[in-house]
C-alpha positions as CSV (number, residue, x, y, z in Angstrom):
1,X,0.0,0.0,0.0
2,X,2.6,2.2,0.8
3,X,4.7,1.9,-2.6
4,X,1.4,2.7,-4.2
5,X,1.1,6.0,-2.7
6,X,4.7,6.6,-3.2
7,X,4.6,5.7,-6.7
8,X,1.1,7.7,-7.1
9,X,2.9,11.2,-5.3
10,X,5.9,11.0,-7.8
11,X,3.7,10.4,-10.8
12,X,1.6,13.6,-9.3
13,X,5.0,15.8,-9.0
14,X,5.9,14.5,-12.6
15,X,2.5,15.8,-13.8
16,X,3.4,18.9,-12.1
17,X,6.9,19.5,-13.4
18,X,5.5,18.6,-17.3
19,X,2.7,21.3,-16.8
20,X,5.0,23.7,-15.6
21,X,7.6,23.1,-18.5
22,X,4.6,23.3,-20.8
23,X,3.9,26.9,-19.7
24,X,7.1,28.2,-19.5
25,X,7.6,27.3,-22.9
26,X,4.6,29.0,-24.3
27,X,6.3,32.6,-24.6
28,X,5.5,33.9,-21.5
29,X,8.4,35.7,-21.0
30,X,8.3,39.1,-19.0
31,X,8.0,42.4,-21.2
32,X,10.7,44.8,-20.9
33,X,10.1,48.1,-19.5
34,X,7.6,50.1,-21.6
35,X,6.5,53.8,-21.9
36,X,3.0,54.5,-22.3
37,X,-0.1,57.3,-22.3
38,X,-2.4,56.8,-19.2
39,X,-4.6,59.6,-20.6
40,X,-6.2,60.0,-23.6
41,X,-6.4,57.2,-24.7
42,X,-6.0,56.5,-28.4
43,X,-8.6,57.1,-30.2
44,X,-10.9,59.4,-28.1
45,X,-12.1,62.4,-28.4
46,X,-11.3,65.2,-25.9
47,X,-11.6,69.4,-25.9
48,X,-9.0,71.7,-25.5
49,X,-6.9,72.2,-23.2
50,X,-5.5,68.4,-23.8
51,X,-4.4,66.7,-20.5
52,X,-2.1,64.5,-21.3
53,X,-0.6,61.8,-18.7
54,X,2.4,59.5,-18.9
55,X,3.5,55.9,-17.2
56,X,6.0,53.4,-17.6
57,X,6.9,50.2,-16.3
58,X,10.3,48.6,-15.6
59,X,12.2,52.3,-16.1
60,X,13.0,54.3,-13.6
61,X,12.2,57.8,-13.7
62,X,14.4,61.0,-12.8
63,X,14.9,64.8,-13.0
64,X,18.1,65.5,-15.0
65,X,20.9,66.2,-13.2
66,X,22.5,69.6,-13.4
67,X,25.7,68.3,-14.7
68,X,25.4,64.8,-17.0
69,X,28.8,63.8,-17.3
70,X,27.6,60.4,-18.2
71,X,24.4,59.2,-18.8
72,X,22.7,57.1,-15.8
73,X,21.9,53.3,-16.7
74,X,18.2,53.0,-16.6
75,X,17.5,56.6,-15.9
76,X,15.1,58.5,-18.1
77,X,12.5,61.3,-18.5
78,X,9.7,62.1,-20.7
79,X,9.6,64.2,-24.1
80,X,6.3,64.3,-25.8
81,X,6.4,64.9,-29.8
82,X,3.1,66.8,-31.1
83,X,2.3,65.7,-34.4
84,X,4.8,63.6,-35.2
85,X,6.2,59.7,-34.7
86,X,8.8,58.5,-32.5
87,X,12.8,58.6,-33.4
88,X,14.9,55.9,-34.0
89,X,16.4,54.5,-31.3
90,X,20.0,56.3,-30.1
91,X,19.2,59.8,-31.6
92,X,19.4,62.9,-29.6
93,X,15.9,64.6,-29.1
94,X,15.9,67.9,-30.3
95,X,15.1,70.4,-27.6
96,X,12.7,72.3,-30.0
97,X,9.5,71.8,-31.5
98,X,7.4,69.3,-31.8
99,X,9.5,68.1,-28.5
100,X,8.8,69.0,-25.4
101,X,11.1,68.0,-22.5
102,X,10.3,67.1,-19.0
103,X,13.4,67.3,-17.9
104,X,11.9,67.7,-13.7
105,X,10.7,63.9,-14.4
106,X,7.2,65.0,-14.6
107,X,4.5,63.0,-16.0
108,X,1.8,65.5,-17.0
109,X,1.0,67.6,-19.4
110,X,-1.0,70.2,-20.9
111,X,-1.7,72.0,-24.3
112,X,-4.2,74.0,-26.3
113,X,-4.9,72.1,-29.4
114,X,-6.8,72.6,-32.3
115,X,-10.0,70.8,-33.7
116,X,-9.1,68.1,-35.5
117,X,-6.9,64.7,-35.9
118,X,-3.8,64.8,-33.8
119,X,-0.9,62.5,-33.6
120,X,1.5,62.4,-29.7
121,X,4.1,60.3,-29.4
122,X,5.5,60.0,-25.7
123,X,9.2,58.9,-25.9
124,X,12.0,58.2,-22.8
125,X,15.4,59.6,-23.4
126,X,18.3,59.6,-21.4
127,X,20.0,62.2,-19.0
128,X,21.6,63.2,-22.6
129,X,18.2,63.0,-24.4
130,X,18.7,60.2,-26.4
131,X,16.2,57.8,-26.7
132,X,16.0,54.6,-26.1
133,X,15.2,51.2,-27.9
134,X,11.2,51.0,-27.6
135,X,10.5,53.1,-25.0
136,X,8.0,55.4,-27.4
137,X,4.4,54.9,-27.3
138,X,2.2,57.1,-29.8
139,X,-1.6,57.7,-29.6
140,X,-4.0,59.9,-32.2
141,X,-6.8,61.6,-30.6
142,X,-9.6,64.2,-32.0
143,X,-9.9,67.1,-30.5
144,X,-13.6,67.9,-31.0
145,X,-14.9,72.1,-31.6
């Protein structure tokens, strides 16, 4: 009787292992860290002034330091790009229109907007400003008369 239940527990913890092999094998790996709008969200429709909001996950988030004498590892702020699409990964963001910096690692935003279609892109860049490999999220909202 007691082999039985010994051979019935390890068949049991065999089942177990196989299942859990079986999932990890189904790509669920973790997503990398990830910029994002919280609000609007793509697609709606809104009135001027647009509030805009920002989040991320797996990034940390920082004022820029005074002096950058070299860039911190993981480290980023916010730029948001009106009317336009994200840049390629390792280019400096210019510090002029359509950009605009948040440079005090804020995470809100807001700005009078005409009626119409509009395209935001919300992109992390580095204490430099450069951005970084698919940290840009872009939404297009309406902004209604």
């Amino acid at each position: 009787m007691q082999e039985r239940k010994t051979r019935m527990l390890g068949a049991a913890v065999l089942a177990g292992a196989a299942v859990l092999a079986a999932g990890s094998m189904t790509g669920q790996a973790q997503e990398g860290p990830r910029v994002f709008f919280v609000s609007p969200a793509d697609g709606a429709t809104v009135s001027s002034p647009v509030a805009f909001e920002f989040g991320s996950e797996g990034f940390s988030l920082l004022p820029v330091p005074e002096e950058v004498e070299t860039p911190r590892w993981g480290v980023g702020h916010f730029h948001i790009g009106i009317a336009t699409e994200c840049l390629p990964a390792g280019e400096i963001i210019p510090q002029s229109a359509p950009w605009v910096h948040f440079g005090d690692g804020s995470a809100v935003f807001e700005s009078l907007m005409p009626p119409g279609e509009h395209t935001f892109a919300v992109q992390l860049g580095d204490d430099e400003h450069r951005t970084i490999e698919g940290l840009c999220s872009t939404i297009t909202v309406t902004v209604e008369e």
